[in-house]
C-alpha positions in Angstrom: -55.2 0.9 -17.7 -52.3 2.8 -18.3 -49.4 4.4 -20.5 -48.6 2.5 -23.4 -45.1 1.5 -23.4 -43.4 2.4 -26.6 -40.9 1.5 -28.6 -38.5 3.4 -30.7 -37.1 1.6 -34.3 -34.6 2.8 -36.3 -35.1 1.8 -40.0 -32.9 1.9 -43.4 -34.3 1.7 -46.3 -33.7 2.1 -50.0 -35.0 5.8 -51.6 -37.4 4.0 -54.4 -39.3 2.0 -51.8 -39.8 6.0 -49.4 -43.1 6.6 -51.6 -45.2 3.2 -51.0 -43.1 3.3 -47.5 -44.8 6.1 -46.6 -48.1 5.4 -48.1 -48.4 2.2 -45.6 -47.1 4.0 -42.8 -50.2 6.7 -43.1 -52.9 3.9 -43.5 -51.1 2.3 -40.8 -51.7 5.1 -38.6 -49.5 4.4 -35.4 -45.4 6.1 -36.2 -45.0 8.9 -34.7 -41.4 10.3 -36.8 -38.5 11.1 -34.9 -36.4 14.5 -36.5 -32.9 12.2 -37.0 -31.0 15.3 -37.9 -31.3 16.7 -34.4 -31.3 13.3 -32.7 -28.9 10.9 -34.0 -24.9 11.9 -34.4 -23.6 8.7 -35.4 -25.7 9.1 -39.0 -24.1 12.5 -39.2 -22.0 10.9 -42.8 -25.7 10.9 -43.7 -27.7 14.4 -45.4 -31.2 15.8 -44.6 -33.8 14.6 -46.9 -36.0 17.4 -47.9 -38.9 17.3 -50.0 -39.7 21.1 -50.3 -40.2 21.6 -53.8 -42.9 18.8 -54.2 -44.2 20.3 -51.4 -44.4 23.8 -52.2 -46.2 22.7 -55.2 -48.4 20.6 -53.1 -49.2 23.5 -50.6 -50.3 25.9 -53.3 -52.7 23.1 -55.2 -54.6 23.0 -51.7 -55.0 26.6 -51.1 -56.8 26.3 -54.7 -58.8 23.8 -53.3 -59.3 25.2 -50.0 -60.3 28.7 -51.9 -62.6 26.8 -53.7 -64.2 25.1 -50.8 -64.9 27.9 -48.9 -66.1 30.5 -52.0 -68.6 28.0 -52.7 -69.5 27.1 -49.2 -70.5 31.0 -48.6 -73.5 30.4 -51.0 -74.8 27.3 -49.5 -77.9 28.1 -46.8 -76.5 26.9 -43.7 -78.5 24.2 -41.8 -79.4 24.8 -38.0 -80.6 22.7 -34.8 -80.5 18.9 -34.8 -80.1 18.8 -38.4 -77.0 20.6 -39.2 -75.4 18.3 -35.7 -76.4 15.1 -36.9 -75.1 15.6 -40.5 -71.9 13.9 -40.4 -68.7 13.2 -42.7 -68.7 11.3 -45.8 -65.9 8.4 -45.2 -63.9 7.2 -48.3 -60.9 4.7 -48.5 -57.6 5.4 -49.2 -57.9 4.1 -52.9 -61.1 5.6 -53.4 -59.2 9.1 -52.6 -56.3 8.9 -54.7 -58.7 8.5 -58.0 -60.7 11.2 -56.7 -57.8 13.6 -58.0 -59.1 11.9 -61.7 -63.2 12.9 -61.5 -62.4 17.2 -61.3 -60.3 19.9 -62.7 -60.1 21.8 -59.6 -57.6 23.5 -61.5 -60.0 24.6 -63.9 -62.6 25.3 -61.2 -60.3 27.5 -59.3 -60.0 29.6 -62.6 -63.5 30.1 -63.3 -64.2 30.7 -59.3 -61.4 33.3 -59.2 -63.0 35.2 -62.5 -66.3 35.4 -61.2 -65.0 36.3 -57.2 -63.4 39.4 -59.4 -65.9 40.2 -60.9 -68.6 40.5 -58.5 -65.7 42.8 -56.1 -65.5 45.2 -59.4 -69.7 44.9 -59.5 -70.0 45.2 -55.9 -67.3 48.5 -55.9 -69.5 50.1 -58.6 -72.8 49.4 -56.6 -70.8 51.3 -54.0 -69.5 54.1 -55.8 -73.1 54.5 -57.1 -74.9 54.8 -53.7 -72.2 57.4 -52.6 -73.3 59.4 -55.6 -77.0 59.1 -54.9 -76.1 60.0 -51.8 -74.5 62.9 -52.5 -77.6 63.3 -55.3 -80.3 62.8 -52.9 -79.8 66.2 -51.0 -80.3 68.5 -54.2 -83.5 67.1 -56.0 -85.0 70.4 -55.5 -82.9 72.0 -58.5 -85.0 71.2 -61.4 -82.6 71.8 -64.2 -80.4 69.9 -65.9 -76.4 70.5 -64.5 -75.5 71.1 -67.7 -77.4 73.8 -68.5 -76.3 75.8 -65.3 -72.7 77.3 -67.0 -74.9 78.5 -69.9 -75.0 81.9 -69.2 -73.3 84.7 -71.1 -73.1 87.7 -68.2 -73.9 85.1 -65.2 -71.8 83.1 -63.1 -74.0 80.2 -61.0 -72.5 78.6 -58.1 -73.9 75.5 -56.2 -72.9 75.1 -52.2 -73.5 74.2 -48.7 -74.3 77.5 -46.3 -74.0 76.0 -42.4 -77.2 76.4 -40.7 -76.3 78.6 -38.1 -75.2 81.4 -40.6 -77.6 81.0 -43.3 -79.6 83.5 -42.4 -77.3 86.6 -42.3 -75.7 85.3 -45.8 -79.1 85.5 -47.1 -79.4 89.1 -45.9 -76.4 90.3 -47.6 -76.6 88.2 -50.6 -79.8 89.6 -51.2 -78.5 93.3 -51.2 -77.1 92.7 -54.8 -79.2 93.8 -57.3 -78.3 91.7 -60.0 -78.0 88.4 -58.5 -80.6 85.3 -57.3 -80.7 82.9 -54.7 -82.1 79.8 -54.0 -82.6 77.2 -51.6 -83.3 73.7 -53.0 -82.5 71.2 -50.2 -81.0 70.6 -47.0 -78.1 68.2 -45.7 -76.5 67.5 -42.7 -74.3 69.5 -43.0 -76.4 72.9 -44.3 -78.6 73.8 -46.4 -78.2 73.3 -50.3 -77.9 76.3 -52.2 -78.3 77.7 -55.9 -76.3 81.4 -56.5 -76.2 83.1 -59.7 -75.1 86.8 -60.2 -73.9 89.0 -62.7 -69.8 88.6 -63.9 -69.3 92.4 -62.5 -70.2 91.3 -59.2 -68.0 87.8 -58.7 -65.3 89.4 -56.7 -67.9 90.6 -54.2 -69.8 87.7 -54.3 -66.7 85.4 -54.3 -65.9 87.3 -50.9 -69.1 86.8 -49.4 -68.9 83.4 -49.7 -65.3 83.2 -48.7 -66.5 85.0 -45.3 -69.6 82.5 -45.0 -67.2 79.1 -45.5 -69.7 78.1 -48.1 -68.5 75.1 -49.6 -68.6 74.6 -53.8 -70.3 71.8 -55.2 -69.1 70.4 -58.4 -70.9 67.8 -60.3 -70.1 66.7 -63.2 -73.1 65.1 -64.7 -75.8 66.0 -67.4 -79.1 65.7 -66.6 -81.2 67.1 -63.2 -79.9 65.5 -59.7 -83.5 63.3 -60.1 -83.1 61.7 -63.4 -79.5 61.2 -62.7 -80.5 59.3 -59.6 -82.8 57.4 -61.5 -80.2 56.4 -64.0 -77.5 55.5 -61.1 -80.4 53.4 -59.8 -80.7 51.7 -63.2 -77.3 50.9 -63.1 -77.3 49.6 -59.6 -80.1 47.4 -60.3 -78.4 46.0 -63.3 -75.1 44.8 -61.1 -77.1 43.3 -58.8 -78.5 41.3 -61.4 -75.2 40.7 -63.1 -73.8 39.7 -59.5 -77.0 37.0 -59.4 -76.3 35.5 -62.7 -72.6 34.9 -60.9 -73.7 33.5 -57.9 -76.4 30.9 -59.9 -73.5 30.3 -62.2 -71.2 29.1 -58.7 -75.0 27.4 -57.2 -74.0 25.1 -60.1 -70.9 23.8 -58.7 -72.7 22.5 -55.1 -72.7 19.2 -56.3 -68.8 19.4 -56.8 -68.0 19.8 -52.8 -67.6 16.2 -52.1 -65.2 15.7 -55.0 -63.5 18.7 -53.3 -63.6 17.4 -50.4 -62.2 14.3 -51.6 -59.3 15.6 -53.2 -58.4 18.2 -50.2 -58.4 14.8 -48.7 -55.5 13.5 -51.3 -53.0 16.3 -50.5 -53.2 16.7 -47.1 -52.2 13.2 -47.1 -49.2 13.7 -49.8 -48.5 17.2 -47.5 -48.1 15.4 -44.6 -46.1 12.2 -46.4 -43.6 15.1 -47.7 -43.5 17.1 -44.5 -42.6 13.8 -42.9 -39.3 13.4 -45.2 -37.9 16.1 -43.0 -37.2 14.2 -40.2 -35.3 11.2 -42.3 -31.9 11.5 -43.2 -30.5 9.9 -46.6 -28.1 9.2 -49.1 -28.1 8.8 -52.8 -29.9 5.2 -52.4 -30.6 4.9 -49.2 -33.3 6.6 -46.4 -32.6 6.6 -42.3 -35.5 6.8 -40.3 -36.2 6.9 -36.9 -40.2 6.8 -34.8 -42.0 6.0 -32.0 -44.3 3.0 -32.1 -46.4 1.4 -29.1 -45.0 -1.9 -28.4 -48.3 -3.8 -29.0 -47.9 -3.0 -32.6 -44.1 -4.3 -33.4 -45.3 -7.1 -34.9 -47.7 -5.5 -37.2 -45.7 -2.8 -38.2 -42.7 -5.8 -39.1 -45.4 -7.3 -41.3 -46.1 -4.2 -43.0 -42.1 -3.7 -43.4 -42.2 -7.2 -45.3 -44.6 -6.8 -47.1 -43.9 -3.4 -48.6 -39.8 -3.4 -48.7 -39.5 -7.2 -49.2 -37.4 -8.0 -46.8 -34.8 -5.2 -48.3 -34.6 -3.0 -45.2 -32.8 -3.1 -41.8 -34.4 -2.5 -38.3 -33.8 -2.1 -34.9 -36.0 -1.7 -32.2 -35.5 0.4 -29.2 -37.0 0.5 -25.0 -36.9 3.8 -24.2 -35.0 4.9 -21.3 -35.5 7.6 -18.3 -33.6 10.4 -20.7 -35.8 10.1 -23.7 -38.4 12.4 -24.7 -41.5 9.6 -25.2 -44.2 10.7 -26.5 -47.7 9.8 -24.3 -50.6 7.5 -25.1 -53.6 6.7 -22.8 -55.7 2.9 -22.5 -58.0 2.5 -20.4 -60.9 0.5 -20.1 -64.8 1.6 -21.2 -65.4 2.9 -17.8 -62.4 5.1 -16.8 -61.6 6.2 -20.6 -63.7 9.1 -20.7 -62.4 10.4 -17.9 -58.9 11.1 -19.9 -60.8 13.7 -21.4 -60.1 15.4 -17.6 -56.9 14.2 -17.5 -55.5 15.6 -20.6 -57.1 18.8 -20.2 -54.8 19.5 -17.5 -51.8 17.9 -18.8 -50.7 14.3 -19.8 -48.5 13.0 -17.5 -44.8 12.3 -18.7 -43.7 8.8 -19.7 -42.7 7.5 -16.3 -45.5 8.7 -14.2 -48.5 7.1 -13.0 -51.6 7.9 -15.6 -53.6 9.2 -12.9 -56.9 8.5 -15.1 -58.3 4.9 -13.1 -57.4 6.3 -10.1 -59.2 10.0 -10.3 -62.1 8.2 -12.2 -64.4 7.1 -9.2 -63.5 10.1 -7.2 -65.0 12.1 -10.1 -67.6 10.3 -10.6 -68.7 10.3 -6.5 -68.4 14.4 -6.4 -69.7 15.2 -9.5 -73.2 13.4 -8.7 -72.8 14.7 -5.0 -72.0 18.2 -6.4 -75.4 18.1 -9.1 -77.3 15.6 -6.8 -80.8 15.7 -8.9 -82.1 12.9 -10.4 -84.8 15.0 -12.4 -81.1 17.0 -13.6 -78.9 13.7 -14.0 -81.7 11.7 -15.6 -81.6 14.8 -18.7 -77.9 15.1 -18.8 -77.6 11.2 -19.2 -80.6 10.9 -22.1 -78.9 14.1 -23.9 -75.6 12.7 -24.0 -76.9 9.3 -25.1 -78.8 10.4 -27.8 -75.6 12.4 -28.9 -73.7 9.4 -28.7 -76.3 8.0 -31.0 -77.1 10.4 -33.5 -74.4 13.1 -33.6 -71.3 12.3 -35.4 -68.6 13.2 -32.5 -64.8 13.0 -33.0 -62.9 10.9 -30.4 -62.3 14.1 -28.1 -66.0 15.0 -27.6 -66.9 11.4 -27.5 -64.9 11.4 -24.4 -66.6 14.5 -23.1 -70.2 12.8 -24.2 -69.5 9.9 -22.3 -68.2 11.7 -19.1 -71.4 13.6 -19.4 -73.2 10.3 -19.3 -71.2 9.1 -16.4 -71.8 12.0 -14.5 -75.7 11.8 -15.3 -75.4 8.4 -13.5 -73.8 9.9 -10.5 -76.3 12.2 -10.2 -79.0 10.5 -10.4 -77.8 8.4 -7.7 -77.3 11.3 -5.9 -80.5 12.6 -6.3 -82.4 9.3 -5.1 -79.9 9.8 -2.2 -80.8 13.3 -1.2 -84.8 13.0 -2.8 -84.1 15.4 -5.4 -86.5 15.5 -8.3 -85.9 18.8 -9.7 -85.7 20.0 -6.4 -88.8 19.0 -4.7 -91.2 19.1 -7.2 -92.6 15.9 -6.3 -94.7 17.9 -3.5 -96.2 19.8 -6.6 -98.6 16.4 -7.1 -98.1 14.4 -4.2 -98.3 15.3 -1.1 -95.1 15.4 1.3 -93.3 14.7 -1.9 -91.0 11.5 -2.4 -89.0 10.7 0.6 -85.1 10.7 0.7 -83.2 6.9 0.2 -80.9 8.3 2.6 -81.3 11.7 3.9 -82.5 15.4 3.3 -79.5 17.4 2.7 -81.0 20.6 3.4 -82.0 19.4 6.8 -78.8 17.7 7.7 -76.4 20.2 6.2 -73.8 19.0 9.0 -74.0 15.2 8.0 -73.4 15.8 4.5 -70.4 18.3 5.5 -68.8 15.6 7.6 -69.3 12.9 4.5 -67.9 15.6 2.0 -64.7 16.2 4.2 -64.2 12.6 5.0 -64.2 11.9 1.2 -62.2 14.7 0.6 -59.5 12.9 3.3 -59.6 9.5 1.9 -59.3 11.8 -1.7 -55.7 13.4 0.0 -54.3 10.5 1.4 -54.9 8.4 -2.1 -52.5 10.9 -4.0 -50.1 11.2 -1.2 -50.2 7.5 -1.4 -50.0 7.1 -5.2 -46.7 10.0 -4.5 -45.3 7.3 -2.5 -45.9 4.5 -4.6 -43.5 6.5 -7.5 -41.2 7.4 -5.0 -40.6 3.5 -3.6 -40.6 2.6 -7.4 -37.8 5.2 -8.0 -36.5 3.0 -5.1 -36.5 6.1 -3.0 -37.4 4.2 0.3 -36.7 7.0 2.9 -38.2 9.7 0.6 -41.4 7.8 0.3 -40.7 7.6 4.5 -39.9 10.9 5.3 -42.2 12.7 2.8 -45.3 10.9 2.7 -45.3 8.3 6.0 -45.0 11.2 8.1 -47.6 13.5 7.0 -49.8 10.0 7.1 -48.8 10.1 10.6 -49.4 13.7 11.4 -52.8 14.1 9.6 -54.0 10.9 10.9 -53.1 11.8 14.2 -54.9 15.0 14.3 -58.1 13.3 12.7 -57.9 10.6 15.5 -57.7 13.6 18.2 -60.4 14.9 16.3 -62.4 12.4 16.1 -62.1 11.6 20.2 -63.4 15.1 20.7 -67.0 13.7 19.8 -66.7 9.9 20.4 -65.7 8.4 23.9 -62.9 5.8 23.2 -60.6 5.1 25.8 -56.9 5.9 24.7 -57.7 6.8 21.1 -56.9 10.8 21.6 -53.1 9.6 23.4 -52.7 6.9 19.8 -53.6 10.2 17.7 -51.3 12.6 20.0 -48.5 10.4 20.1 -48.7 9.5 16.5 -48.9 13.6 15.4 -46.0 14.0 17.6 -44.1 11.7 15.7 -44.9 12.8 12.5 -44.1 15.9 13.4 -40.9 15.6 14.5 -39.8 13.1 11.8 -41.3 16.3 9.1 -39.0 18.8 11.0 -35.5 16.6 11.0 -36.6 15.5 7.4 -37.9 18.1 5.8 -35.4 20.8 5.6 -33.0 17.7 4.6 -31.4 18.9 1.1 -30.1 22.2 3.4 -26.7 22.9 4.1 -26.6 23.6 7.7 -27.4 22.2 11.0 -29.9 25.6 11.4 -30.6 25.5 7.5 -32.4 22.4 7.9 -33.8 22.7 10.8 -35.4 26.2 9.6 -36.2 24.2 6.2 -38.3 21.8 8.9 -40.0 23.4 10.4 -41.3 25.4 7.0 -42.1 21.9 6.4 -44.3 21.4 8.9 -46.2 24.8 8.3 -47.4 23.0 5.3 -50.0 21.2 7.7 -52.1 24.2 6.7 -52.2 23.8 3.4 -53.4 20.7 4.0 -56.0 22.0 6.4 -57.3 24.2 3.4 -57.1 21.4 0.9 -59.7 19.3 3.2 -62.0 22.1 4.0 -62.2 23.1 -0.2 -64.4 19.7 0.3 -67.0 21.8 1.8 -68.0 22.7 -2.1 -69.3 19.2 -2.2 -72.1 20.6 0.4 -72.9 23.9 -0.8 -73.3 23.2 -4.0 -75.4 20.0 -3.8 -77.4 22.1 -1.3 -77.5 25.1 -4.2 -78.9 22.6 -6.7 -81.9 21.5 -4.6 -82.7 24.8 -3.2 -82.6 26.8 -6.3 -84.7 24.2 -7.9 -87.5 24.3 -5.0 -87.3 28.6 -5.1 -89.1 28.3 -8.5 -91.2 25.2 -7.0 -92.3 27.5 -4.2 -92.9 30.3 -6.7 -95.0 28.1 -8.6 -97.0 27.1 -5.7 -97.9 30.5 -4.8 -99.7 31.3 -8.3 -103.4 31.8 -7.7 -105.3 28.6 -9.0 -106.4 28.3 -12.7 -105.7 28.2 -16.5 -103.2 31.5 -16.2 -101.3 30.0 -13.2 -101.2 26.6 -15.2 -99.8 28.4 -18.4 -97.4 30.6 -16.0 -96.4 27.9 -13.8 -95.5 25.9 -16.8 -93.4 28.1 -18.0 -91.7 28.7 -15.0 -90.9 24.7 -14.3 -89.6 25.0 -17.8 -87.8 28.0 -17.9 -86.3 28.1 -14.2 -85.1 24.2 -13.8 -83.4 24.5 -17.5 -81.4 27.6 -15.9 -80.7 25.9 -12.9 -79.8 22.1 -14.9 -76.9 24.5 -16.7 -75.7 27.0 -14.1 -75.3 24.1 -11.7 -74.0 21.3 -14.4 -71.3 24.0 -15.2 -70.6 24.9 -11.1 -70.7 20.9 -10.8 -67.8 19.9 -13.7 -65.7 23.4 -13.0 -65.3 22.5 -9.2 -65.3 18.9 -9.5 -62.2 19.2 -11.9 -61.1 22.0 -9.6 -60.8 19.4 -6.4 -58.5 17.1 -9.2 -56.4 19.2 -9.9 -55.4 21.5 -7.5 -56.0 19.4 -3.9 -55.2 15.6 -5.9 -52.8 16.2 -8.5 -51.0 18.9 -6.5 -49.8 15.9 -4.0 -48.1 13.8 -6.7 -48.1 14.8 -10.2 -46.4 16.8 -12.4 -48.0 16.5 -15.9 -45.9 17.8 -18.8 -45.8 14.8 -21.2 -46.7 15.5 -25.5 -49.2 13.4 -27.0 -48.3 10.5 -29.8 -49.2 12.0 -32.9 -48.8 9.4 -35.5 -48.5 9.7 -39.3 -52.5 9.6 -40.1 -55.1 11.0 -42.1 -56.4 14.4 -40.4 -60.3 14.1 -41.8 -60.4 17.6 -42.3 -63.3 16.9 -44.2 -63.8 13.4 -44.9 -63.0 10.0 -42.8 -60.7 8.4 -44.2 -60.6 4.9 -43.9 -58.4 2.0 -44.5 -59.5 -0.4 -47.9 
């Protein structure tokens, strides 16, 4: 239950064993590469192997595929609910993916996709250009003659334009004092009303000024027939890309089937990508590869045997123990209990190679306030069936698998918690039996203080385990008077203070002298110690005594325990508000319909608002009052040479 120790190996190799070298090392699926160029200077006779036009090539034959994927994904109905959680990845082996490259010519796919995607943008651009016309159309179905028949005249001139409302009435009243002209309304836009002019030639340059003074705006169009059968048409035409765009679609419906073989060989070069973006940490010669990885130590042996097997014998390699100055990279084990609480862990931050994997250690302590926090057995005994049956049916990568299983912890806690306190969503026990189901150990909401005093004793013992896991590195580091001066003495000072404390409400001769005496001297050995890296006999004496003022953080860190009490009392109480609501509903068939739904609809907001109040502040009291006493973080996950299952596990033959 810890770090796994590592190993770095340095290997040489010839260049015509690299391909089926790498091709192990990825089914293999534990070497993480190490860039030699920027690592190693006594290979510096050797040059940087690069692989970039293979891979170039590579890169743009999956962008075909991925293109591919995804234009025929957007016609697939997509499932919802249970059924779209629990469908799951197809798993192939590594064989079985390299001859999937030989059952499709994605190339040839790609080709026809990309035709048809082009085609339906020019049909769909049409459709659009089209319904802009009709648009423009729609407002001038009034005029009843064909547009090519308005130019027609001789002596006449017609115009077609918009007046603006708010002046079409005086333009009509000096329009109409020309003798030989006409006027006509035939619709009306937003932007005026739609008008049809025509006069005689001798009056266009009055008439052109009139409508210069009126901003009318000229209408041009340049088609044949009236504005309704030209409508009618551009319909026509509309309907007949649609239909075009239809054929299209069925004609990419028929390629469904061919997503697992897509899948498949997506599958293939991701796997050659990543073998040729690999090839930039090695270094080489002519003949010859360098190349240098992590490895947990655990598998030396089997990565050895896959070295014999695949180079026969016709390599060279030396393995490494790290040392305080490298730059490991971080990998957690832990048992089944305590590994799903790396999930916690590691969304903080993974701690660096030489700490202490705080994982076993916060573990319990997040297990205890978490159920304490939730502290309903009605709530836990939902969380822990739901995660179960995700466990069981829902196809979960290792990450969420992690979360699942934390879930399921903490529905253990709670319910626990909840027998504890006699929570069953709140107390709805008294909804059917009378005086309800009695506490195992006591009514929170009637002892408030009792739980407080519980919360913030567990919140101590919480404190002094990370100061004590802070000393525990420090006399490791062999730092003996560090691990004195900057953890004994705050044990002394706080422990002091809680004895005086504690003889405040319990008579026992001499224990308020043992605390005062022993704060005292924790006190004084803070301030001589504290301000100790100072220059300075008033330097560290001022750096002290700063030291000491730190006794109120830690006053603050124990009293953030409180949370443990007000939300376990928020839990119960908001559950029994809609209990008491419920109880109040006038007998009968309504207030049995009603009150169901508010048992339904009320605990379900209060499982979720509470479950996320529970994990937020439970991780909260981790990582700001626990890790804040002794860890750091700041360590990069192993990330090994193996197959990403983008879209398909792949697994080893």
């Amino acid at each position: 239950m810890a770090i796994v120790k590592m190993n770095e190996f340095t290997l040489f190799a010839f260049q015509s064993q690299k391909k089926a070298l790498l091709t192990e090392i990825e089914k293999f699926g534990k070497v993480q590469f190490i860039n030699l160029e920027s690592e190693s200077e006594d290979l510096s006779f050797l040059k940087r192997d690069t692989e970039d036009k293979d891979l170039s090539y590579l890169q743009g034959e999956i962008l075909k595929i991925k293109y591919s994927l995804d234009y025929i994904k957007k016609f697939i109905p997509k499932e919802k609910g249970l059924k779209a959680l629990m469908k799951g990845k197809k798993s192939l082996n590594f064989n079985e993916i390299d001859k999937s490259i030989e059952k499709i010519d994605y190339t040839a796919l790609y080709d026809k996709l990309k035709k048809i995607d082009e085609s339906v943008v020019s049909l769909s651009n049409e459709t659009t250009k089209y319904k802009n016309e009709i648009d423009s159309l729609s407002n001038w179905t009034g005029l009843d003659i064909p547009f090519s028949e308005l130019g027609t005249f001789r002596d006449a001139i017609t115009f077609l334009g918009t007046v603006p409302k708010n002046c079409y009435d005086s333009f009509m009243d000096e329009f109409n004092n020309f003798k030989e002209a006409y006027i006509e309304k035939v619709g009306e836009g937003r932007d005026g009303f739609n008008i049809v002019l025509l006069y005689h030639k001798i009056l266009q340059s009055e008439a052109e000024e009139l409508i210069k003074k009126y901003g009318i705006n000229k209408v041009n169009f340049t088609y044949q027939d009236t504005s309704a059968n030209t409508i009618k048409a551009l319909n026509e035409k509309i309907e007949n890309d649609n239909n075009k765009v239809l054929e299209l679609e069925a004609n990419v419906k028929e390629h469904f089937g061919d997503l697992n073989k897509l899948y498949a060989v997506y599958e293939y070069y991701d796997l050659e990508i990543m073998k040729k973006e690999s090839c930039k940490n090695f270094l080489k010669t002519d003949e010859v590869i360098a190349l240098k990885g992590w490895i947990p130590e655990e598998e030396k042996e089997k990565l050895l045997s896959l070295l014999n097997r695949v180079l026969d014998d016709k390599y060279s390699v030396q393995f490494r123990v790290p040392d305080s100055l490298d730059n490991v990279p971080v990998l957690l084990k832990n048992n089944f209990l305590t590994e799903p609480y790396e999930f916690v862990t590691a969304t903080y931050s993974l701690p660096s190679y030489g700490e202490v994997d705080p994982t076993p250690i916060l573990a319990p302590f997040f297990f205890i306030f978490f159920g304490m926090m939730f502290s309903d057995a009605g709530y836990g005994l939902i969380i822990l069936t739901a995660a179960t049956l995700a466990l069981k049916f829902i196809p979960l990568d290792d990450s969420k698998k992690k979360f699942m299983k934390l879930l399921q912890s903490g529905g253990v806690s709670t319910i626990i918690w909840g027998v504890l306190y006699g929570s069953y969503f709140g107390d709805a026990p008294t909804l059917f039996i009378t005086g309800g189901i009695k506490p195992l150990w006591l009514d929170a909401g009637a002892n408030p203080m009792m739980v407080l005093i519980v919360a913030l004793f567990m919140g101590i013992v919480h404190l002094f385990t990370g100061l004590g896991i802070k000393a525990y590195e420090l006399i490791r580091e062999k730092k003996y008077f560090s691990a004195l001066f900057d953890v004994g003495f705050w044990y002394m000072v706080l422990t002091g203070c809680i004895l005086m404390l504690i003889s405040s409400s319990v008579n026992i001769p001499g224990l308020s002298s043992v605390g005062k005496y022993l704060a005292i001297m924790g006190a004084a050995g803070l301030i001589l110690t504290q301000g100790r890296s100072n220059k300075g006999v008033f330097a560290k004496l001022a750096g002290g005594l700063y030291g000491l003022y730190g006794i109120t953080g830690y006053i603050g860190d124990i009293l953030s325990y409180s949370r443990l009490l007000a939300l376990g009392l928020a839990t119960g109480l908001i559950g029994s508000s809609f209990n008491l609501i419920i109880k109040l509903l006038p007998k009968g068939v309504i207030a049995i319909v009603l009150g169901t739904v508010i048992f339904i609809g009320g605990h379900i907001f209060n499982l979720l608002i509470n479950l996320l109040g529970a994990y937020v502040h439970t991780s909260r009291l981790q990582y700001l009052e626990f890790f804040g006493k002794f860890y750091s973080g700041g360590g990069k996950a192993f990330k090994p040479l193996k197959p990403s299952n983008k879209y398909i596990n792949v697994i080893k033959d």
